[in-house]
C-alpha positions as CSV (number, residue, x, y, z in Angstrom):
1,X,-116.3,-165.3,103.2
2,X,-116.0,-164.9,99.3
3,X,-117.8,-162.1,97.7
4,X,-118.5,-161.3,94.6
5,X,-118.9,-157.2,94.4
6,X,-119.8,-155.4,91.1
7,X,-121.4,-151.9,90.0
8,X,-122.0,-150.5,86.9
9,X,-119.5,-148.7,84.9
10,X,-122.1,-146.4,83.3
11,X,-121.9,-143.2,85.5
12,X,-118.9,-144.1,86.7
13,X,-117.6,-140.9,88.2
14,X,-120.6,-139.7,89.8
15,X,-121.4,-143.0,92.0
16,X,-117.3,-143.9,92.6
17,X,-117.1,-143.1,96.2
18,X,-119.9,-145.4,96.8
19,X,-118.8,-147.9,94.5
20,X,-114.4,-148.1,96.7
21,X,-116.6,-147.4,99.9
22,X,-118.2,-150.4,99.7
23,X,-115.7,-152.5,98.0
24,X,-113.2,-150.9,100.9
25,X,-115.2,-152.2,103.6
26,X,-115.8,-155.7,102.3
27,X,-112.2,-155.9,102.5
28,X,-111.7,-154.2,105.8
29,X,-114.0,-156.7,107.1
30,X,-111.5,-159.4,106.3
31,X,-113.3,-161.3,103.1
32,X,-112.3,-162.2,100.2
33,X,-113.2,-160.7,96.7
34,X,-113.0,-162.8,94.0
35,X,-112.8,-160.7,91.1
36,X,-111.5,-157.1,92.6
37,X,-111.4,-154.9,89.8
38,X,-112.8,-151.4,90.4
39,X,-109.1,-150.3,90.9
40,X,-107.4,-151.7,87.6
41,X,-110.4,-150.7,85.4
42,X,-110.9,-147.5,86.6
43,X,-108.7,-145.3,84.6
44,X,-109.8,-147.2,81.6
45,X,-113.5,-146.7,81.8
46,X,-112.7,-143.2,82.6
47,X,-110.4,-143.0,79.1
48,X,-112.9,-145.2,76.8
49,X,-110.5,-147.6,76.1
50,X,-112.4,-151.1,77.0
51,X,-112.7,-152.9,73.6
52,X,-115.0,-155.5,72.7
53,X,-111.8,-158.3,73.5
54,X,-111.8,-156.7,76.8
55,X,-115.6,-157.4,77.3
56,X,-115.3,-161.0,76.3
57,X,-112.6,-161.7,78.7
58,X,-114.4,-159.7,81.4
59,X,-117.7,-161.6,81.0
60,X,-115.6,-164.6,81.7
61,X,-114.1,-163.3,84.6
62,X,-117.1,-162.3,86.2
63,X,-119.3,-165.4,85.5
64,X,-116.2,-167.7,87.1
65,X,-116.1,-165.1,90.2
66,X,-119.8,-165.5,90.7
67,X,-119.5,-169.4,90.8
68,X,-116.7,-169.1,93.4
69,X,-118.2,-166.7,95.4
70,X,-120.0,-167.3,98.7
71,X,-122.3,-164.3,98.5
72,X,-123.1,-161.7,95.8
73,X,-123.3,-158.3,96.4
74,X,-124.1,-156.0,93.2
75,X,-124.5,-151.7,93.5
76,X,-127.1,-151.6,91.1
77,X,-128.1,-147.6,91.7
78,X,-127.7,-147.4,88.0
79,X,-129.2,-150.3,86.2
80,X,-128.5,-151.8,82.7
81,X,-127.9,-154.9,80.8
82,X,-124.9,-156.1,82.6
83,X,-125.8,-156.0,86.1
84,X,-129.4,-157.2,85.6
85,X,-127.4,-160.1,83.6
86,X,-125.2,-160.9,86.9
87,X,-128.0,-160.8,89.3
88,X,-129.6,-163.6,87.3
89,X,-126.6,-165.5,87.2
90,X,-126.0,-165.4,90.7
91,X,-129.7,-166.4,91.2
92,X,-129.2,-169.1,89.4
93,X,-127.1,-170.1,91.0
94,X,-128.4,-170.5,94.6
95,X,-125.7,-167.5,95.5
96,X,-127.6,-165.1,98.5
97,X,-127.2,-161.8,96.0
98,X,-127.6,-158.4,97.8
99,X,-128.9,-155.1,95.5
100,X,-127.8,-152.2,96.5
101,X,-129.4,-148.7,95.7
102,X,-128.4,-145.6,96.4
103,X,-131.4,-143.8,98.1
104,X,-134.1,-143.9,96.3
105,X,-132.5,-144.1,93.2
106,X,-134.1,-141.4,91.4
107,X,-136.9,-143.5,90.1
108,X,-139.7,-142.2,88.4
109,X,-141.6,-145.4,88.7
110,X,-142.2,-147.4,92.1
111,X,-141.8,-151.1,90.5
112,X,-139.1,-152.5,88.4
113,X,-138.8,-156.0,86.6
114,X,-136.2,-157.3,89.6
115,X,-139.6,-156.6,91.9
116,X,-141.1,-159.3,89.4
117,X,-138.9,-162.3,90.8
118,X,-139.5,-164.6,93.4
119,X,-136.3,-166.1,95.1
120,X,-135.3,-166.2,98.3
121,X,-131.8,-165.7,97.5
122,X,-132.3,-162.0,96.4
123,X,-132.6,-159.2,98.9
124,X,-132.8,-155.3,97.1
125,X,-131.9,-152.7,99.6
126,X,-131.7,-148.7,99.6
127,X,-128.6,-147.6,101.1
128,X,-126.8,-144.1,102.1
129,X,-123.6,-143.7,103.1
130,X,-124.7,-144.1,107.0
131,X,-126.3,-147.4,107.2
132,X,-124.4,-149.0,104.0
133,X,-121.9,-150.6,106.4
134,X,-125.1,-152.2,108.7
135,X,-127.2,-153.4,105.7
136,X,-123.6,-155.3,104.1
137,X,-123.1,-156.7,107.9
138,X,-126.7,-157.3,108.0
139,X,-126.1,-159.6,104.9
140,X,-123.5,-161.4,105.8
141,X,-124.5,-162.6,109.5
142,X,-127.6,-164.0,107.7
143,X,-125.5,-166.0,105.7
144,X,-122.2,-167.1,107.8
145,X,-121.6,-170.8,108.1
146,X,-124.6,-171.5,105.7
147,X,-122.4,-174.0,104.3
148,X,-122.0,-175.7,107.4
149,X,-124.9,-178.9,107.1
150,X,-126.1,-180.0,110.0
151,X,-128.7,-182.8,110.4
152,X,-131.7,-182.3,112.4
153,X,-134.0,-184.4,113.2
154,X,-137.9,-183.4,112.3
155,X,-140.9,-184.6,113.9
156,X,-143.8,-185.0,111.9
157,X,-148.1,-186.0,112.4
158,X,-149.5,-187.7,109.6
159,X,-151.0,-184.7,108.0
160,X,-147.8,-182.6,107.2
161,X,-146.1,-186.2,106.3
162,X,-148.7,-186.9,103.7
163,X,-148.5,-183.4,102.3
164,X,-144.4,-184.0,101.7
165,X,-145.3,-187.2,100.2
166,X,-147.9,-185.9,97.9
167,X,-145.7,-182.8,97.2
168,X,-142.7,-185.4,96.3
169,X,-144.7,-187.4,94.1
170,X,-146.8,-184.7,92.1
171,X,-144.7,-182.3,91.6
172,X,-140.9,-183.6,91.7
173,X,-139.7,-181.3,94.9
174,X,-137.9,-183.2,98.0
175,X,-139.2,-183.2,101.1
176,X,-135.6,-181.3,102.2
177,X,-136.3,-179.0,99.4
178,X,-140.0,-177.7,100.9
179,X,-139.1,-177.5,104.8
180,X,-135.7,-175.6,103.6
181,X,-137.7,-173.4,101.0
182,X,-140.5,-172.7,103.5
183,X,-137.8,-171.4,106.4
184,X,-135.9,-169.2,104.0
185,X,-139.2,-167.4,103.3
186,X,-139.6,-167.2,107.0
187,X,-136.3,-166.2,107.5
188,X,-136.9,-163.1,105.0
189,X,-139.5,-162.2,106.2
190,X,-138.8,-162.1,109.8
191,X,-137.7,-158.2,110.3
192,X,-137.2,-158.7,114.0
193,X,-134.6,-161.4,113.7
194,X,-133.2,-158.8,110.7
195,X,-133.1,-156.4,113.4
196,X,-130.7,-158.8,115.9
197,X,-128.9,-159.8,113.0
198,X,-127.7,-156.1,112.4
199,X,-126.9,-155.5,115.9
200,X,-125.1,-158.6,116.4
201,X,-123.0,-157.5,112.9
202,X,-122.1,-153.9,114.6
């Protein structure tokens, strides 16, 4: 699949082992990255020399890697501006998007404004370095092939019919749009099929 991976560059040194282990096993795992850049930037984050040019072009970059990716996946351990900005984006933009943290972060607080939204596209995770590789898997089975459509064909009584009709008509949203919103919620919230999913993925 294509992935978009990203971390912060703030803290760079302290969190880069987690940041090549987890770009190193996307890759290992045979998919694609569309914007892999950890290795080519590092030695200029770690020097100070990124300019304000450099940002510009890099904003690009990472806004048309988002678009072609398949599924996001952002190390957000140390949160600012920029990542917070590219989870949004890929929301959006109806890409699955996978936060990682490292532990339990160090937080002093127990919610955070990315508890505040509602998608089923976003999944936040804590992660060490022994059950990283089985929360990415994890991810990724969930989502393999979502692209493929297939047609089914859905039997409804006259109560459920009228309520897709009145839902239609009231309020804008397709019929497609509430079944497929209302199984993605079941979907998250299922931890027993999360549970096959991760041993399937191992």
């Amino acid at each position: 699949m294509k992935i978009y991976f990203t971390c912060s560059t703030a803290e760079f040194k302290k969190y880069r082992n987690d940041y090549f282990a987890i770009r190193d096993f996307i890759v290992e795992q045979d998919h694609l990255l569309t914007r892999d850049w950890l290795a080519k930037t590092e030695a200029r984050i770690d020097n100070g020399t990124l300019n304000v040019t450099d940002i510009k072009q890099i904003y690009k970059l990472c806004m048309a890697a988002i678009k072609d990716a398949d599924l996001v996946i952002i190390e957000d351990t140390v949160s600012n501006f920029s990542t917070g900005h590219q989870i949004t984006a890929a929301i959006e933009q109806q890409k699955p998007t996978l936060v990682l943290w490292h532990g339990k972060k160090h937080r002093h607080f127990k919610n955070m404004f990315i508890h505040g939204i509602e998608s089923d596209y976003l999944e936040v995770k804590e992660y060490d370095m022994d059950n990283f590789k089985e929360i990415i898997n994890t991810f990724i089975s969930k989502y393999k092939d979502s692209k493929q459509k297939n047609r089914f064909h859905l039997v409804l009584n006259q109560v459920e019919r009228n309520y897709l009709d009145w839902i239609q008509f009231n309020r804008g949203i397709s019929r497609t749009r509430i079944i497929r919103d209302s199984l993605l919620k079941i979907i998250a919230e299922d931890k027993e099929y999360e549970k096959y999913l991760a041993r399937k993925s191992i």
